[in-house]
LOBA-888115 format. One record per residue (C-alpha): z, x, y; residue in one letter. Coordinates in steps of 0.2 Angstrom, whole numbers, plus 2048, in hexadecimal, padded with zeros to 3 digits. Layout:
% LOBA-888115
ZXYa;...
END
This chain:
% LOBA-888115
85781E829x;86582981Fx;86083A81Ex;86B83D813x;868832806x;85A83D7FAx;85682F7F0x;84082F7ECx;8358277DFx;8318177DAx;84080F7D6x;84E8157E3x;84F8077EDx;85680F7FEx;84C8207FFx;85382A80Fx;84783581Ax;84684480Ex;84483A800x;835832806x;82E84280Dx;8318497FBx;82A8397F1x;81983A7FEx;80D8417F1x;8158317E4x;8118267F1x;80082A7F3x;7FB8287E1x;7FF8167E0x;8068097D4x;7FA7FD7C8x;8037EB7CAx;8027DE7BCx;8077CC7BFx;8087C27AFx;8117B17ADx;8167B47C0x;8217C37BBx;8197D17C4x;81A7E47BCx;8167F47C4x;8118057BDx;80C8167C5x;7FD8197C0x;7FF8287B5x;80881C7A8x;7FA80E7AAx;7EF8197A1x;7FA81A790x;802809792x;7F97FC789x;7EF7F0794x;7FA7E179Ax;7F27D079Ax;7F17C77ACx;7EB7CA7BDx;7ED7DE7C1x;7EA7E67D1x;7EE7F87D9x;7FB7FD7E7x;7F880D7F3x;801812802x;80482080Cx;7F782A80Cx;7FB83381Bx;7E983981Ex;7EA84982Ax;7FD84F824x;7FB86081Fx;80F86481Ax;81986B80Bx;81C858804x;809854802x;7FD864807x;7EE85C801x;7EF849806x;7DC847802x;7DE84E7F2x;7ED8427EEx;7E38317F5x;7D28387E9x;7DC83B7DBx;7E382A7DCx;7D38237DEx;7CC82C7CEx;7D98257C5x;7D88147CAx;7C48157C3x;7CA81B7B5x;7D980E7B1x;7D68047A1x;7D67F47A8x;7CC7F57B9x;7D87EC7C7x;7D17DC7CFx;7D57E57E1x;7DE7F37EAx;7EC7F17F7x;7EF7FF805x;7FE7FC80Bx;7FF80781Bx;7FD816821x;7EB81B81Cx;7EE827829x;7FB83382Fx;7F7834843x;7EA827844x;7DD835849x;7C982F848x;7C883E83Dx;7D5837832x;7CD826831x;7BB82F82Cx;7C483981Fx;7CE82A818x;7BF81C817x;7B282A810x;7BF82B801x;7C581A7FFx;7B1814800x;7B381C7ECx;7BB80B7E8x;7B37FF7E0x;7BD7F17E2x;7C27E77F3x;7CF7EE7FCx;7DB7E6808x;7E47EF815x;7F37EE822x;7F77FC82Dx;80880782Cx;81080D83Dx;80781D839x;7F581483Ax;7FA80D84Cx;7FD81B857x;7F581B868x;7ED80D867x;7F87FE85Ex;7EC7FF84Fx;7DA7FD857x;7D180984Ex;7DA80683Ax;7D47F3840x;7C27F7846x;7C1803835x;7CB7F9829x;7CA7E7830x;7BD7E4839x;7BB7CF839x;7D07CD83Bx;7D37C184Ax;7E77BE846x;7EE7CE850x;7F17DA83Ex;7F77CB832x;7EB7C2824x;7EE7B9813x;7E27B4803x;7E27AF7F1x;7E17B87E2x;7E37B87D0x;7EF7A97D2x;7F97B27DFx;7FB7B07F2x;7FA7C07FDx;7FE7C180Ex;8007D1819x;80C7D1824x;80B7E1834x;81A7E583Ex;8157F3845x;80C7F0852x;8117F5864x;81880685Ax;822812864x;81982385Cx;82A82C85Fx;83082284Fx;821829847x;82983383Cx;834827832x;82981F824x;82D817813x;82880A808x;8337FA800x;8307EE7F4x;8387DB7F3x;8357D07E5x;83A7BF7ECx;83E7B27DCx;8327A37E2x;8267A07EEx;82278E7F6x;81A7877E6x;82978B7DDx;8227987D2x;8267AC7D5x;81F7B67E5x;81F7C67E9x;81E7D07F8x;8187E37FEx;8227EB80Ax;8237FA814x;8247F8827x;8147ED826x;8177E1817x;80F7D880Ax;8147C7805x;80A7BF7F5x;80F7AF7EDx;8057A17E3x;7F779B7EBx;7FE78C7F4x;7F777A7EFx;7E87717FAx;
END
């Protein structure tokens, strides 16, 4: 990844190393999604509060939450996960899930692991999980697996229907070397149209998530 390219937030396409260290505390406060007429929109969830409440399936986006980092970019990483938390009770319109996409941890500690699942155990709605490279170290994911998805048989991938939309989860990081442990970030693709012809979408970091219509019997 580029070191030198400082770019951060939301909508920089292509955010280099710093840029993501910078843009840490963003990324664990997570983004409400909104898929109406297949288009789908996303908002940080700040601004879901004083923008009006869209009409269609919604659900809630949060990543990195690098529980266990203790550095200048994010001191406070269990402050960050409960404040989003907080706010995602609060939103307007309650989502129909939650998506973590990765990293729940920062070393993949035990400690780490408790401290995460106490705090995510505040939300209310289902929440599906795939690991990050962070969530993997040591022991190619066998503890975020035992915690996180404990009935999964399909070595790390899974998919399932909602709200109209086809999720699956793709992992690729599996068999991580730790060494890389310190290049992380999180990318987003919108592909035009899934298999049924209508628009699908897909999460990405390292592990991905790919969501389409649901796909006919």
């Amino acid at each position: 990844m580029d070191e030198r390219s400082n770019g951060m937030g939301p909508n920089q396409p292509n955010p280099g190393r710093r840029g993501l260290l910078k843009c840490m505390a963003w990324a664990g406060t997570g983004i409400v999604w909104t898929v109406a007429g297949g288009v789908p929109r996303g908002l940080g969830l700040s601004d879901a509060f004083a923008a009006p409440a869209d009409d269609g399936f919604t659900f809630v986006q949060i990543s990195d939450s690098h529980i266990g980092f203790n550095k200048e970019a994010n001191p406070d990483p269990n402050a960050t996960l409960q404040a989003a938390i907080d706010r995602i009770t609060k939103l307007p319109k309650p989502p129909a899930m939650v998506l973590h996409t990765g990293d729940v941890t920062h070393l993949s500690k035990p400690a780490e692991f408790d401290t995460a699942a106490e705090i995510l155990k505040a939300v209310k709605q289902d929440i599906h999980y795939i690991p990050g490279e962070h969530d993997v170290i040591g022991d190619d994911g066998k503890q975020f697996f035992e915690r996180f998805q404990p009935k999964l048989k399909t070595g790390g991938w899974y998919s399932f229907d909602q709200g109209g939309v086809h999720f699956v989860g793709l992992v690729n990081v599996l068999t991580f070397d730790k060494t890389q442990a310190g290049s992380f970030g999180v990318r987003d693709v919108v592909n035009p149209v899934g298999r049924s012809g209508s628009p699908c979408r897909r999460r990405a970091r390292l592990s991905r998530w790919r969501s389409s219509p649901p796909r006919a019997a």
